[in-house]
N, C-alpha and C positions, 0 to 999 in steps of 0.2 A: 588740389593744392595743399601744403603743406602748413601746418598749423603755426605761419609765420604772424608776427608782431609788426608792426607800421613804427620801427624804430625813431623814426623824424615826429613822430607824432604823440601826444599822453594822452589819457581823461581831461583834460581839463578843455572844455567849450562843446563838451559834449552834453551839455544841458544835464548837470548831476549836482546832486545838490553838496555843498561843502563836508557833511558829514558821512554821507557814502565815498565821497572821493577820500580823507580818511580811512575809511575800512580797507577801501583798494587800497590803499599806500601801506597800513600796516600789514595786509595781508600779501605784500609784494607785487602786486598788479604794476606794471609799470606802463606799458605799452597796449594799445588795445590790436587785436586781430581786425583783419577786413570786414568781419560782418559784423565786428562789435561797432569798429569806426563808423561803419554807413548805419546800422539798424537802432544805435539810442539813441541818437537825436532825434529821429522821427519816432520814436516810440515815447523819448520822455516826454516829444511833444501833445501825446496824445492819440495819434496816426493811428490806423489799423495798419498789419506791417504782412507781409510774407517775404519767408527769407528763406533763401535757395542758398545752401551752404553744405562743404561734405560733413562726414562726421569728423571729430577732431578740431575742427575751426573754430571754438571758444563761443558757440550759439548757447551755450546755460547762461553763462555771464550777460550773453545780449539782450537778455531777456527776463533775467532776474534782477537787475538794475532796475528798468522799467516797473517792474511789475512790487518792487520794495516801496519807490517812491512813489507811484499812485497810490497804495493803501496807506501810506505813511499821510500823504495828505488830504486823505476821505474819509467817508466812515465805511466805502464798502470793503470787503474781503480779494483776495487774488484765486484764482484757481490753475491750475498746471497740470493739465492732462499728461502721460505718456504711457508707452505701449507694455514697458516692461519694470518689475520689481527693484530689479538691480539699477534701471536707472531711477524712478522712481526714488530711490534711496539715494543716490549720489546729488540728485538736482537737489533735495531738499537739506542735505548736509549742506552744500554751498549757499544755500537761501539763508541757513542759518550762520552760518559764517561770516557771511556780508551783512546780517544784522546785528549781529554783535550785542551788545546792550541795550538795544534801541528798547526794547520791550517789547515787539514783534513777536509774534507767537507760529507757530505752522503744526503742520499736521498732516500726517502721510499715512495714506489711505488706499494700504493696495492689500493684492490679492494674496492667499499663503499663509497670512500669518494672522495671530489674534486679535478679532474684533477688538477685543475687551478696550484694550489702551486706543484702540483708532477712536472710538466710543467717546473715552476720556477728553482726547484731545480738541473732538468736535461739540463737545459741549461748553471748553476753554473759551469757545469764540477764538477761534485763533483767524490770523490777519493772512493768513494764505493757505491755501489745502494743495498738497503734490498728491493726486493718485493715477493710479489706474481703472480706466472707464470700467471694466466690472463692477469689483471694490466699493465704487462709487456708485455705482445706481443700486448696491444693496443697501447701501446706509441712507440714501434716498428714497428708497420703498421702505424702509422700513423706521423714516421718522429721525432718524441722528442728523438728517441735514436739509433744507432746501437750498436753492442756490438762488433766492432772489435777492439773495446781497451782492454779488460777485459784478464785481464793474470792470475787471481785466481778466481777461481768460488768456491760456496760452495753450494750442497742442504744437508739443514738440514732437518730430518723430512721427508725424503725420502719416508719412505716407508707409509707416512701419505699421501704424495702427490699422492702419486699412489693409494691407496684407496677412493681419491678420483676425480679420472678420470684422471689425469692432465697430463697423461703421454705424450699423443700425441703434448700438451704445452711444455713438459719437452725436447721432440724431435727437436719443432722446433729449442728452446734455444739453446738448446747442440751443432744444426748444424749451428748458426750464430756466436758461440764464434769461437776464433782462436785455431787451433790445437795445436800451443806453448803455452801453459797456464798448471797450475797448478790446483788441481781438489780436493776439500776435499766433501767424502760423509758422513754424521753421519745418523744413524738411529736405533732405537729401536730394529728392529725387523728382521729380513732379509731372506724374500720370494725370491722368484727364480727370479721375475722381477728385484729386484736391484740389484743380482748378473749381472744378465743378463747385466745390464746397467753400472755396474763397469766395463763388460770384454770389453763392445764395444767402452765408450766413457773416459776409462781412461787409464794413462801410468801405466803397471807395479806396482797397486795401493798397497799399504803394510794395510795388514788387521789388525786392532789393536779391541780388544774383550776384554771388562774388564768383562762385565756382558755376559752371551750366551744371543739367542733371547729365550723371555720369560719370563726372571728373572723379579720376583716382589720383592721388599724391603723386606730382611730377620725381620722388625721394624714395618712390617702392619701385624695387626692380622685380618684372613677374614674369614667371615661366608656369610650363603646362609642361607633364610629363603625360603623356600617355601609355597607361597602362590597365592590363587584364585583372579584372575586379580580386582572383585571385592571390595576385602578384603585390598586391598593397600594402599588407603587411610588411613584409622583407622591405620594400621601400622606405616606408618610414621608418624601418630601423637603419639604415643605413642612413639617412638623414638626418635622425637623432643625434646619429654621432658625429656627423659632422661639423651641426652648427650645434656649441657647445651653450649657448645663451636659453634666454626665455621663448617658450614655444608655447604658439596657441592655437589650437586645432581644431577643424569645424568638424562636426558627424552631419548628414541629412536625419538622422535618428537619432532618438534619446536612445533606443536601444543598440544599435551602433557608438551612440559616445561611449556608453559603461563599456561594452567589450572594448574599443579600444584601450579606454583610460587601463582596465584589467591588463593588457600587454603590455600595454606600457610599463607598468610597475613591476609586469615577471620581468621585466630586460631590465630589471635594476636603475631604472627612472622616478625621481617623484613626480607624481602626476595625481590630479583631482579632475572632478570632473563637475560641469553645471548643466542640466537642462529639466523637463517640467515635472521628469518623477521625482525628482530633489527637492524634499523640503526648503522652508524658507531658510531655515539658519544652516541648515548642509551648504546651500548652495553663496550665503555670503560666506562662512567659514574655508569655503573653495575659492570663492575672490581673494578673501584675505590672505589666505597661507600663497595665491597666485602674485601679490601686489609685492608679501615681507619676503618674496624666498623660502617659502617652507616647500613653498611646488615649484619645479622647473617648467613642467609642464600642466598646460590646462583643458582640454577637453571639453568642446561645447556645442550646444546646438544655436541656431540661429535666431531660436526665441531669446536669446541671451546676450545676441552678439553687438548689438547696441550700449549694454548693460554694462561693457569691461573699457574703463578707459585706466588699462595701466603703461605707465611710461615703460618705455626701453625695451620690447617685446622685439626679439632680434628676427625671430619666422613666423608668419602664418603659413597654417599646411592646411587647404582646403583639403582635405582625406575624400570626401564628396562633393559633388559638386549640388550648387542650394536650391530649392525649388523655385524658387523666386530668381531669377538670371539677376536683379536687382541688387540683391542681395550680398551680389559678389563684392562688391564697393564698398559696401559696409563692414564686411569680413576683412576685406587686404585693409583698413583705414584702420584696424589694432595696432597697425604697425606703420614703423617711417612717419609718428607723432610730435609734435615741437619741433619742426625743422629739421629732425633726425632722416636717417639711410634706412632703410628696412625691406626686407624682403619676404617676397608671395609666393607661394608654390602650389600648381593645384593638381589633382590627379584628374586623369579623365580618361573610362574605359572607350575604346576605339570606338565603338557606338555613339559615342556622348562627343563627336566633333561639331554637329550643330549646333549642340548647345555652346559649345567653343569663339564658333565662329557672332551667336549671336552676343554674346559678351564680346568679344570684339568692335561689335557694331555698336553695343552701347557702350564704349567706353573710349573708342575711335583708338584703337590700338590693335595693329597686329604679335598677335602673342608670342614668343619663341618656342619652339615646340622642341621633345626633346624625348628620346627612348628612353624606359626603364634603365639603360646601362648610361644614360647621361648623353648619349651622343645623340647631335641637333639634326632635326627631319624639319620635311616639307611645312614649312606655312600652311595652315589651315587658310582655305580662299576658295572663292564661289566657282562653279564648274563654267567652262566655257559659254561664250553665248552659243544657242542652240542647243544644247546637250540638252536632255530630261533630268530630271531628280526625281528622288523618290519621295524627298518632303520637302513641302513649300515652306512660306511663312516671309514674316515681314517682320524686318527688324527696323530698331532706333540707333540713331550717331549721336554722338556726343562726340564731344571735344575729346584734341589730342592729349596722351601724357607720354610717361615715358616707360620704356620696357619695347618699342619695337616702332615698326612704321605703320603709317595708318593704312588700313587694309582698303583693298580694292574692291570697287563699287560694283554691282551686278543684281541682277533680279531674280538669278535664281535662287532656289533654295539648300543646293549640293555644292557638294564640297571635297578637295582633291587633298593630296597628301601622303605619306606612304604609312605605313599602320607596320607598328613592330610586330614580327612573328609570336606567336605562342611557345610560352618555354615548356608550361605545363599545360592539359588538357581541364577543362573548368567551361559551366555554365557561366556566361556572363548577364547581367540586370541593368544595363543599360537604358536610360528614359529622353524621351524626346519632350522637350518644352515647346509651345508656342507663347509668346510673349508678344503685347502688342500695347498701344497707349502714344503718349507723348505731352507734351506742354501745353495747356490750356492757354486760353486767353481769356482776358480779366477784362475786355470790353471795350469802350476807349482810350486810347492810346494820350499820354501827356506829347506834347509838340517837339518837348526838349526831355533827354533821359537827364536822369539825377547824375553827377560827378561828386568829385571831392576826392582826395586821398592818394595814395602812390600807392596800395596794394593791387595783388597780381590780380587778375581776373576780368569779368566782363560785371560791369553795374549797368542794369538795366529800371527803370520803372515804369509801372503801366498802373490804368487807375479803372476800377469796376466800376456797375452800375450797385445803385441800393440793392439789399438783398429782400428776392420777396417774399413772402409768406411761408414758412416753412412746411412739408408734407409731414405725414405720420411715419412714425419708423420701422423697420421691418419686426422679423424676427430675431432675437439677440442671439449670438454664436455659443456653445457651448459650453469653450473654453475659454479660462480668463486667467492673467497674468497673476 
């Protein structure tokens, strides 16, 4: 759904206390979004919360309301986990924005950049910490912090962190906070790990679902070109020029982003580039020149793709398609934000139709599919009953959006369609994903789901058993944000 406002509706009886409601009004908040309407009143009330929302849907606000006013009226500390730098930085601007003069301190403690001042700030005692789970269990090995103060914890982005490794980090965390504390989970998408993680490590959590997992923007129109790995280049040049606005492009490779972003700029484009061989201040100085207009285009990996919420982003051009089929959702949500139009484009070499087809099935959308010269081919759709394939697999539905008709059900794993001729002769690298998972359940079911509010969506809640004793953690993944 689209990053709409509940116009009939304000802040006010959203359980806030009179001097936050101030910040939001100077700070222009008028209207709250569906996950903010449903998700602070059971979180100012105290509630353990998970919230199923896309990206784009105002879930920082949801959550950082709650998590000001708890430490405002306790003595313990907030914590705010997330997966990556770039967001990392934008949650804790807006934490500080919405404290305004309050005396509120924070501190942002991520990966990339110089201890020295993270150091500083955690010795301030500051009343909330934003980092990233690496970051943070270095400065907890090594003495700058405990967390047995922390009475509200938040991971956002949940199910980003777990894709990428962090889970065994996420365990140490979880087992040094204090069992009394408060627990807000947001996440896109919700695989069986972060149910898993809500039954063991939260009270009782009240599940709140404005979008299912899956949902892409009813306001992004998307198409699939299928084309020879070779041939990719000349396409996105010709699409450069077509759509004259802001462009922002995924690589599956940090070494793939630079050589594009490089083409980019021989064809007389400004373009930057972000992903994890970029310094910390390379890669916000590429946000920023992407947000003020110094770049038209931006260049990124998927480590990142969380990290960019800039307005009015007229194209994404998946250039690859993402390891994570998941992922795709998170990519097309740069674009068609606050209500706005925006449009998806993805390539995909003739090989990479399963992968096609299974993003269809998690996003319950049949895609338009469309040759290198623009002209529309066969639907990607399952081979007849009885026929063989050559690759199985099982995929997930989600809910419908918009960009096509919702694709037809089958067991197998093949897939029909007609494949554009080769112009040029070229080895192609084409990859097969298998993706599997789905929606946990939280245990006992309440009698009656939660209501309230006129936004779009499905609100669902469901209520967990206590969580029990938590296991020892793995081994920690190598890389950190």
């Amino acid at each position: 759904m689209p990053r709409e406002e509940l116009e009939q509706h304000d802040f006010n009886g959203l359980g806030i206390t009179p001097g936050l409601l101030k910040r939001l009004q100077a700070l222009k908040f008028e209207h709250p979004t569906p996950i903010q309407y449903k998700a602070i009143p059971v979180a100012t009330a105290g509630e353990d919360v998970v919230g199923i929302a896309q990206t784009g849907s105002g879930k920082t606000l949801a959550f950082s309301i709650p998590v000001l006013q708890h430490v405002a009226a306790s003595k313990t500390m907030g914590l705010i986990l997330l997966p990556t730098r770039e967001l990392a930085i934008q949650v804790e601007e807006t934490i500080r924005k919405l404290a305004g003069a309050s005396g509120l301190r924070t501190a942002i403690v991520i990966g990339g950049a110089n201890p020295r001042p993270q150091i500083r700030q955690l010795r301030a005692k500051p009343h909330v910490i934003v980092a990233t789970p690496g970051r943070l269990i270095d400065h907890i090995e090594q003495g700058n912090i405990n967390l047995h103060n922390i009475g509200i914890l938040v991971l956002d982005e949940a199910d980003r962190m777990m894709d990428m490794g962090f889970a065994p980090q996420l365990e140490l965390i979880l087992q040094g906070v204090p069992d009394q504390r408060q627990t807000m989970l947001f996440s896109a998408t919700m695989p069986k790990a972060i149910a898993d993680m809500a039954q063991k490590y939260m009270k009782s959590p009240l599940r709140i679902e404005v979008t299912r997992p899956g949902t892409t923007a009813e306001n992004i129109d998307q198409e699939v070109f299928i084309v020879h790995k070779d041939d990719k280049m000349a396409l996105m040049e010709r699409l450069l020029k077509e759509y004259k606005g802001t462009v922002l492009i995924f690589s599956r490779t940090k070494h793939g982003a630079k050589k594009i972003a490089r083409a980019i700029r021989l064809l007389g484009h400004t373009a930057d580039e972000i992903h994890s061989n970029r310094t910390q201040s390379q890669r916000q100085s590429a946000l920023r020149g992407f947000t003020n207009g110094k770049y038209r285009i931006l260049v990124a990996t998927d480590i990142a793709s969380r990290g960019i919420d800039v307005k009015d982003i007229e194209l994404v051009l998946n250039f690859d398609l993402p390891d994570q089929l998941e992922d795709y959702v998170h990519r097309i949500g740069r674009t068609g934000r606050a209500g706005k139009s925006g449009k998806a484009i993805t390539f995909a070499c003739p090989d990479q139709k399963r992968e096609i087809y299974q993003i269809q099935q998690l996003i319950d959308v049949t895609l338009p599919i469309k040759s290198p010269s623009g002209e529309a081919m066969d639907p990607i759709k399952p081979l007849a009953s009885g026929q063989r394939s050559s690759s199985g697999g099982s995929y997930r539905r989600g809910p419908q959006g918009r960009g096509g008709s919702r694709p037809s059900q089958g067991r197998s794993g093949g897939y029909t369609g007609n494949y554009p001729k080769r112009s040029q002769s070229g080895s192609q690298g084409g990859r097969s994903q298998e993706r599997s998972g789905g929606s946990g359940s939280y245990g006992a079911s309440r009698p009656q789901g939660r209501s309230g509010g006129s936004g779009s969506g499905s609100y669902g809640a469901s209520r967990s058993q206590g969580r029990p004793a938590p296991r020892s953690a793995d081994r920690r993944p190598k890389q950190r944000p």
